[in-house]
NUNU-419157 format. One record per atom (N, C-alpha, C): residue number from 1; atom name; x, y, z; residue in one letter. Coordinates in steps of 0.05 Angstrom, whole numbers, padded with zeros to 5 digits. Example, Ala and Ser with C-alpha at 12.3 -4.5 7.8 and 13.67 -1.06 7.14 Angstrom:
2
REC  num  atome    east   north      up  residu
REC    1      N   00264  -00114   00156       A
REC    1     CA   00246  -00090   00156       A
REC    1      C   00264  -00066   00156       A
REC    2      N   00257  -00045   00142       S
REC    2     CA   00273  -00021   00143       S
REC    2      C   00258   00001   00157       S
This chain:
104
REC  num  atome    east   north      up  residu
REC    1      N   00037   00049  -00248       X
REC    1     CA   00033   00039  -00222       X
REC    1      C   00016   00014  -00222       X
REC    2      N  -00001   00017  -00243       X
REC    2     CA  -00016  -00013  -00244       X
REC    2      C  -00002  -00041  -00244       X
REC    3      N   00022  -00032  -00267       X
REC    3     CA   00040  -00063  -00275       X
REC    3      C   00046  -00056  -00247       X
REC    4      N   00063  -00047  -00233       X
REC    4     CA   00070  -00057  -00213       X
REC    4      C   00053  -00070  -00186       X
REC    5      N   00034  -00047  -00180       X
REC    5     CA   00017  -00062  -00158       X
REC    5      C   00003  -00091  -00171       X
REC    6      N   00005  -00102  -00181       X
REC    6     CA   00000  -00121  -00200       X
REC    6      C   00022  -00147  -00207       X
REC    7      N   00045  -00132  -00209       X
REC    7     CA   00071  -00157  -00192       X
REC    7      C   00071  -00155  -00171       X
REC    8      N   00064  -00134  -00156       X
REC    8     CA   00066  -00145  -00120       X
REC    8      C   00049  -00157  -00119       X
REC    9      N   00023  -00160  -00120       X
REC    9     CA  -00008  -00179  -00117       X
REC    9      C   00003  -00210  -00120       X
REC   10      N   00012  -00207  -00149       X
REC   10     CA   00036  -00243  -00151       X
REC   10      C   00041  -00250  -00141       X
REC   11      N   00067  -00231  -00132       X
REC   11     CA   00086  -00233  -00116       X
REC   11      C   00083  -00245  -00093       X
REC   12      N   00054  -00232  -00075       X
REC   12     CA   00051  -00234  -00051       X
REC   12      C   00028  -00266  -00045       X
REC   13      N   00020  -00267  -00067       X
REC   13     CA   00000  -00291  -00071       X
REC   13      C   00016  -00316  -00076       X
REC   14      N   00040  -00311  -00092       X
REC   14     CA   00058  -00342  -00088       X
REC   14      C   00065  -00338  -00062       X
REC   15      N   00075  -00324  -00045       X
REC   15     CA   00089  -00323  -00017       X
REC   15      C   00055  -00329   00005       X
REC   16      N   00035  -00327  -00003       X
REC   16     CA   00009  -00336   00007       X
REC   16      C   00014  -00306   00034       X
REC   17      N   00025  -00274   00025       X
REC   17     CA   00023  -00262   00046       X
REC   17      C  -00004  -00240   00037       X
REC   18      N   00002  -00222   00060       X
REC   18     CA  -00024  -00197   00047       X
REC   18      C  -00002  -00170   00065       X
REC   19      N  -00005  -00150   00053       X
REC   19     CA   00008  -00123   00057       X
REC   19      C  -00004  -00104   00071       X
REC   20      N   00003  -00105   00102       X
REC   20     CA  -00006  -00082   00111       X
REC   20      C   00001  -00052   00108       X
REC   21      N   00031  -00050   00089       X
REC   21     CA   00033  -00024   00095       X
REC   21      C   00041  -00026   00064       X
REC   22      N   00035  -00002   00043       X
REC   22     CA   00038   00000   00013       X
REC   22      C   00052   00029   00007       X
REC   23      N   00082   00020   00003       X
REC   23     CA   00098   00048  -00009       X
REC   23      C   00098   00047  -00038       X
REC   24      N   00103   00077  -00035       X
REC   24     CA   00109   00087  -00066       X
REC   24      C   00142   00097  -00068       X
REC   25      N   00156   00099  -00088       X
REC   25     CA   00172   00121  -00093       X
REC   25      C   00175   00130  -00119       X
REC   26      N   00187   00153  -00121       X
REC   26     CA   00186   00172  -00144       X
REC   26      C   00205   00180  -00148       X
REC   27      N   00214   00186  -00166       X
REC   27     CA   00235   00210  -00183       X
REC   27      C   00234   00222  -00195       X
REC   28      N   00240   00245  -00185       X
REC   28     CA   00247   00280  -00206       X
REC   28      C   00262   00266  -00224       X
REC   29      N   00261   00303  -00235       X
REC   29     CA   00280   00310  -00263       X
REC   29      C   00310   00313  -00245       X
REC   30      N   00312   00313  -00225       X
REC   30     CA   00335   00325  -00215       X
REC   30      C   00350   00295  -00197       X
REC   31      N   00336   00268  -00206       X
REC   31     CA   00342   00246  -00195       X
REC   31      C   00340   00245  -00167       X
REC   32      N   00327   00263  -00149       X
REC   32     CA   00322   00265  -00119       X
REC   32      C   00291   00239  -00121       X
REC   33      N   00303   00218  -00106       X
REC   33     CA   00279   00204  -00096       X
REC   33      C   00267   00200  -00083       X
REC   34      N   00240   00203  -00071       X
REC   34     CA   00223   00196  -00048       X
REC   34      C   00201   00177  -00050       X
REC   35      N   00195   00173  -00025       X
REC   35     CA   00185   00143  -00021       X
REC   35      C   00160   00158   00002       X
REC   36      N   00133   00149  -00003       X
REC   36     CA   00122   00147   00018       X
REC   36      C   00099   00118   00021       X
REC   37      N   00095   00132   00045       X
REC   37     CA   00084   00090   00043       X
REC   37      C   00050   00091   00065       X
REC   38      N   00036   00079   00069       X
REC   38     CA   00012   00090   00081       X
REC   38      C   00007   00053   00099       X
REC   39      N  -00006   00054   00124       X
REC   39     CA  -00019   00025   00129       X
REC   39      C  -00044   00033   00138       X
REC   40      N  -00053   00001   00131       X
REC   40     CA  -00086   00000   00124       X
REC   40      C  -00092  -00016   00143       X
REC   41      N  -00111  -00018   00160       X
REC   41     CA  -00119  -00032   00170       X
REC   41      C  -00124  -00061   00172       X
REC   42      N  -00142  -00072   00149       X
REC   42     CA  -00136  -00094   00149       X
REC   42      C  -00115  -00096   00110       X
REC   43      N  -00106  -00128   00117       X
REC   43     CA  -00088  -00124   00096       X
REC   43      C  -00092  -00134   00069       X
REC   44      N  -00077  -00123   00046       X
REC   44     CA  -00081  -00121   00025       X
REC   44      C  -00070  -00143   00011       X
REC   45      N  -00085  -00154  -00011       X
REC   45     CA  -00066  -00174  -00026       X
REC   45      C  -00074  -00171  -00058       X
REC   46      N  -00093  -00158  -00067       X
REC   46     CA  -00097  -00151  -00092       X
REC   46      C  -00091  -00135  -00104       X
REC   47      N  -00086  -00135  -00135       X
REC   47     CA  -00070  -00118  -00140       X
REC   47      C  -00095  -00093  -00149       X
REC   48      N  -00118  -00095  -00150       X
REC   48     CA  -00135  -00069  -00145       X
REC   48      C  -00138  -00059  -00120       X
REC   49      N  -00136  -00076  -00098       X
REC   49     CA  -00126  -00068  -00075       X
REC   49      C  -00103  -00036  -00068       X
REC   50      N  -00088  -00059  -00087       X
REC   50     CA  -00058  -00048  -00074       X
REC   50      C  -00056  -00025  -00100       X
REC   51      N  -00064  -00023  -00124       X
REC   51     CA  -00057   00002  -00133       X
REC   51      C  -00078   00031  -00130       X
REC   52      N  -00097   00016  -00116       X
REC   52     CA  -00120   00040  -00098       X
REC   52      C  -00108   00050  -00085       X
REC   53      N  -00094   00040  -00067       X
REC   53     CA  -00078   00056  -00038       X
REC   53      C  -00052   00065  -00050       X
REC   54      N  -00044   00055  -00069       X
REC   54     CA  -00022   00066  -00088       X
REC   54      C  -00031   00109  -00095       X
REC   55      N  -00046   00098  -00114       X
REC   55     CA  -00060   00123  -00117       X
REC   55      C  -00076   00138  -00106       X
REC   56      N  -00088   00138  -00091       X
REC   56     CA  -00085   00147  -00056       X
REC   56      C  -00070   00166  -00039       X
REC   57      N  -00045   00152  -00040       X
REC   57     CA  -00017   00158  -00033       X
REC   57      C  -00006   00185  -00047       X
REC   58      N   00003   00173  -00073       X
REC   58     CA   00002   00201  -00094       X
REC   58      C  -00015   00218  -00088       X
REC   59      N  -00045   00215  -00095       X
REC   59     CA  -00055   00241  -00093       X
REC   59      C  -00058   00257  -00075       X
REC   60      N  -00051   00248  -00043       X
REC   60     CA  -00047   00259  -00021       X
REC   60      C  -00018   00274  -00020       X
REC   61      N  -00008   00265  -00035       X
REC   61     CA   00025   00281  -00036       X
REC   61      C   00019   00301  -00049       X
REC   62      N   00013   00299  -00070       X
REC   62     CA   00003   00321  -00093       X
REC   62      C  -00010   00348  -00083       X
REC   63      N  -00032   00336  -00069       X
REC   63     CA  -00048   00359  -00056       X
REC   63      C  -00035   00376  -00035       X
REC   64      N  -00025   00357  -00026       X
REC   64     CA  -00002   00379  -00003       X
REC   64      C   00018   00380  -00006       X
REC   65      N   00034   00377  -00019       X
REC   65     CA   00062   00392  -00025       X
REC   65      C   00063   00411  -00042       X
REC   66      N   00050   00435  -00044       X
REC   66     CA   00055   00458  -00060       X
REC   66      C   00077   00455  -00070       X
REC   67      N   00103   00456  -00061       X
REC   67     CA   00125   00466  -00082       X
REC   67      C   00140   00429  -00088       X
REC   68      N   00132   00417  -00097       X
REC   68     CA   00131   00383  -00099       X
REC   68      C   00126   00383  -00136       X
REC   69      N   00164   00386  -00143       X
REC   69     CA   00159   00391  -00178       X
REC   69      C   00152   00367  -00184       X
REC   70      N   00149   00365  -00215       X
REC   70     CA   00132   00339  -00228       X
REC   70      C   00152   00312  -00227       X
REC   71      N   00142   00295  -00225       X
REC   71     CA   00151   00273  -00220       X
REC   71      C   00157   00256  -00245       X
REC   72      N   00186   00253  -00259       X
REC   72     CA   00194   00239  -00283       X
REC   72      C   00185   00211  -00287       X
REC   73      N   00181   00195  -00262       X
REC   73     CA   00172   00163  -00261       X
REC   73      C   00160   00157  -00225       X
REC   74      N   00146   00145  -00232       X
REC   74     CA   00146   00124  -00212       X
REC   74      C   00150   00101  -00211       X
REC   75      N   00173   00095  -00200       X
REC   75     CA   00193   00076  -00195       X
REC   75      C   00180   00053  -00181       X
REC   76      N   00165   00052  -00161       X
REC   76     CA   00162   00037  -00144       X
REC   76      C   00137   00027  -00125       X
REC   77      N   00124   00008  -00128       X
REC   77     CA   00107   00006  -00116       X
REC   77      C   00111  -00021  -00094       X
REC   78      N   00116  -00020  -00072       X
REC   78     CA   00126  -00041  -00054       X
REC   78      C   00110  -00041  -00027       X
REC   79      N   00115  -00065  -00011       X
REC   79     CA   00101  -00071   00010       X
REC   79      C   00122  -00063   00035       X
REC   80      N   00117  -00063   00049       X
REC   80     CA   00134  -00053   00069       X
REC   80      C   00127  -00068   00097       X
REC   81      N   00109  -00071   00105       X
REC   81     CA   00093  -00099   00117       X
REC   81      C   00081  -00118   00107       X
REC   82      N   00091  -00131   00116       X
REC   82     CA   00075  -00157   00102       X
REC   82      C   00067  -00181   00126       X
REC   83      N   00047  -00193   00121       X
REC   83     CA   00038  -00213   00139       X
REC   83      C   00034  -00240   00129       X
REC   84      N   00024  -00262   00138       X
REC   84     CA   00021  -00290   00123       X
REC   84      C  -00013  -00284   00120       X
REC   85      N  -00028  -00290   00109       X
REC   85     CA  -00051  -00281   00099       X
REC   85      C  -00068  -00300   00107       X
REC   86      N  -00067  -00326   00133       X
REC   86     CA  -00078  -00337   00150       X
REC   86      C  -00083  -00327   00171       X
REC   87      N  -00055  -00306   00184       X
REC   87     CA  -00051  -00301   00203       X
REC   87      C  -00062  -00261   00201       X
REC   88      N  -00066  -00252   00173       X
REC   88     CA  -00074  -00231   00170       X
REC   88      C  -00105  -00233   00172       X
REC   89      N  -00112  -00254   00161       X
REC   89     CA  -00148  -00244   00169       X
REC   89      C  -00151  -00252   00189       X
REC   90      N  -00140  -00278   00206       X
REC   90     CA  -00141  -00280   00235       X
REC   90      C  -00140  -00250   00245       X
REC   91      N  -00126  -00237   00248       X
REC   91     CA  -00118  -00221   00265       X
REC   91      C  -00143  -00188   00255       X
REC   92      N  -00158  -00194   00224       X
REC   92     CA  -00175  -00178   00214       X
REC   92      C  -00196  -00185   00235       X
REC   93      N  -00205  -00214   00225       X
REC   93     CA  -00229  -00206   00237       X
REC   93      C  -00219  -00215   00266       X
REC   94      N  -00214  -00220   00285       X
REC   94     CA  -00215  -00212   00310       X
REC   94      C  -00214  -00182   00317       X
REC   95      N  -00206  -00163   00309       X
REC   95     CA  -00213  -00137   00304       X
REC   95      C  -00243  -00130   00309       X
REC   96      N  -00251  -00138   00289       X
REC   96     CA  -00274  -00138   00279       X
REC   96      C  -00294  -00147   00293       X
REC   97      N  -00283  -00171   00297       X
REC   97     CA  -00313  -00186   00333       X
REC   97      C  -00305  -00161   00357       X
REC   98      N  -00280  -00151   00358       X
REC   98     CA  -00274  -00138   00384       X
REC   98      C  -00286  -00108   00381       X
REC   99      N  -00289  -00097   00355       X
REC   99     CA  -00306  -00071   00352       X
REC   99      C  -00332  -00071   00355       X
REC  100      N  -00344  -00099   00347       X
REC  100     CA  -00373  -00104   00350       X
REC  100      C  -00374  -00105   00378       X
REC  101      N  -00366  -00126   00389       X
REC  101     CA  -00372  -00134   00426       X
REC  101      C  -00368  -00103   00434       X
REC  102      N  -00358  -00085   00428       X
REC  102     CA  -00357  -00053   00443       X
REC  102      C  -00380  -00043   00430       X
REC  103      N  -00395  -00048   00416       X
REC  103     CA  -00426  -00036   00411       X
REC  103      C  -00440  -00047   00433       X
REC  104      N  -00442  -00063   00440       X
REC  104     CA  -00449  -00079   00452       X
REC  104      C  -00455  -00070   00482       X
Protein backbone atom coordinates (compact mmCIF):
# COMPACT_ATOMS: atom_id res chain seq x y z
CA UNK A 1 0.00 0.00 0.00
CA UNK A 2 2.94 2.27 0.52
CA UNK A 3 4.27 2.03 -3.32
CA UNK A 4 1.05 2.87 -4.16
CA UNK A 5 -0.17 5.70 -1.91
CA UNK A 6 3.16 7.01 -2.98
CA UNK A 7 2.32 6.97 -6.90
CA UNK A 8 -0.82 8.68 -6.13
CA UNK A 9 1.10 11.54 -3.98
CA UNK A 10 3.09 11.96 -7.69
CA UNK A 11 0.52 11.50 -9.35
CA UNK A 12 -1.49 14.08 -7.69
CA UNK A 13 1.44 16.66 -7.24
CA UNK A 14 2.22 16.77 -11.11
CA UNK A 15 -1.65 17.38 -11.61
CA UNK A 16 -0.94 20.21 -8.57
CA UNK A 17 -4.43 18.38 -6.98
CA UNK A 18 -5.05 17.09 -3.22
CA UNK A 19 -7.59 14.04 -2.49
CA UNK A 20 -10.48 14.40 -0.57
CA UNK A 21 -11.77 11.06 -0.64
CA UNK A 22 -8.98 7.81 -0.50
CA UNK A 23 -10.16 4.16 -1.71
CA UNK A 24 -8.86 1.00 -1.29
CA UNK A 25 -9.58 -2.32 -3.07
CA UNK A 26 -8.85 -5.87 -2.43
CA UNK A 27 -8.92 -9.33 -3.57
CA UNK A 28 -9.67 -12.73 -2.19
CA UNK A 29 -8.53 -16.10 -2.92
CA UNK A 30 -11.84 -16.45 -4.63
CA UNK A 31 -11.09 -13.23 -7.01
CA UNK A 32 -14.26 -11.39 -5.41
CA UNK A 33 -13.15 -7.68 -5.25
CA UNK A 34 -13.98 -4.85 -2.96
CA UNK A 35 -13.29 -1.39 -2.74
CA UNK A 36 -13.85 0.91 0.12
CA UNK A 37 -12.95 4.45 0.22
CA UNK A 38 -13.24 7.04 3.32
CA UNK A 39 -13.29 11.32 3.00
CA UNK A 40 -11.37 13.53 5.06
CA UNK A 41 -11.99 16.66 5.70
CA UNK A 42 -9.48 18.64 4.62
CA UNK A 43 -7.48 17.20 1.64
CA UNK A 44 -4.73 14.99 1.18
CA UNK A 45 -1.72 15.15 -1.11
CA UNK A 46 1.03 13.17 0.61
CA UNK A 47 1.84 10.06 0.23
CA UNK A 48 2.16 9.57 4.22
CA UNK A 49 -0.96 11.28 4.14
CA UNK A 50 -2.61 9.13 1.86
CA UNK A 51 -1.28 5.70 3.03
CA UNK A 52 -2.41 6.64 6.80
CA UNK A 53 -6.02 6.86 5.72
CA UNK A 54 -5.17 3.90 3.48
CA UNK A 55 -4.50 1.91 6.52
CA UNK A 56 -7.07 3.24 8.46
CA UNK A 57 -9.50 2.06 6.01
CA UNK A 58 -8.23 -1.55 6.20
CA UNK A 59 -8.11 -1.76 9.70
CA UNK A 60 -11.64 -0.56 10.12
CA UNK A 61 -12.77 -3.29 7.65
CA UNK A 62 -10.87 -5.83 9.48
CA UNK A 63 -12.31 -5.11 12.79
CA UNK A 64 -15.78 -5.29 11.59
CA UNK A 65 -16.26 -7.75 9.23
CA UNK A 66 -16.14 -10.95 11.22
CA UNK A 67 -16.66 -13.31 8.43
CA UNK A 68 -14.28 -10.98 5.85
CA UNK A 69 -11.67 -14.05 4.65
CA UNK A 70 -7.99 -12.98 4.12
CA UNK A 71 -7.21 -10.83 1.54
CA UNK A 72 -4.64 -12.26 -1.38
CA UNK A 73 -3.54 -8.49 -2.51
CA UNK A 74 -4.26 -5.20 -2.31
CA UNK A 75 -4.76 -4.01 -5.55
CA UNK A 76 -5.47 -0.56 -5.15
CA UNK A 77 -4.99 2.50 -3.63
CA UNK A 78 -6.87 5.53 -5.48
CA UNK A 79 -8.45 8.92 -5.08
CA UNK A 80 -11.85 9.20 -5.75
CA UNK A 81 -12.13 13.04 -5.13
CA UNK A 82 -9.92 15.10 -6.04
CA UNK A 83 -9.62 18.89 -5.91
CA UNK A 84 -6.98 21.55 -7.38
CA UNK A 85 -4.89 22.09 -4.26
CA UNK A 86 -5.33 26.09 -4.47
CA UNK A 87 -8.77 25.70 -4.45
CA UNK A 88 -8.50 22.80 -1.65
CA UNK A 89 -6.82 24.82 1.06
CA UNK A 90 -8.97 27.75 0.00
CA UNK A 91 -11.86 26.00 0.77
CA UNK A 92 -9.65 24.29 4.16
CA UNK A 93 -9.05 27.08 5.73
CA UNK A 94 -12.16 29.00 5.24
CA UNK A 95 -13.59 26.14 7.17
CA UNK A 96 -11.44 26.78 9.60
CA UNK A 97 -11.94 30.82 10.10
CA UNK A 98 -15.82 29.68 9.96
CA UNK A 99 -15.35 27.09 13.04
CA UNK A 100 -13.35 29.64 14.91
CA UNK A 101 -15.85 32.82 14.30
CA UNK A 102 -18.56 30.07 15.99
CA UNK A 103 -16.39 30.03 19.21
CA UNK A 104 -16.77 33.20 19.12
Amino acid sequence: MWCQGRELAENLGKERLAARTVQIKVRHSDFKTLTRQTSVEDPVETAEDIYAIACSILKFWRMNVSKLPPFEEIFGVTEAEVLEMQGAYEQGLEKKINDLKSLL
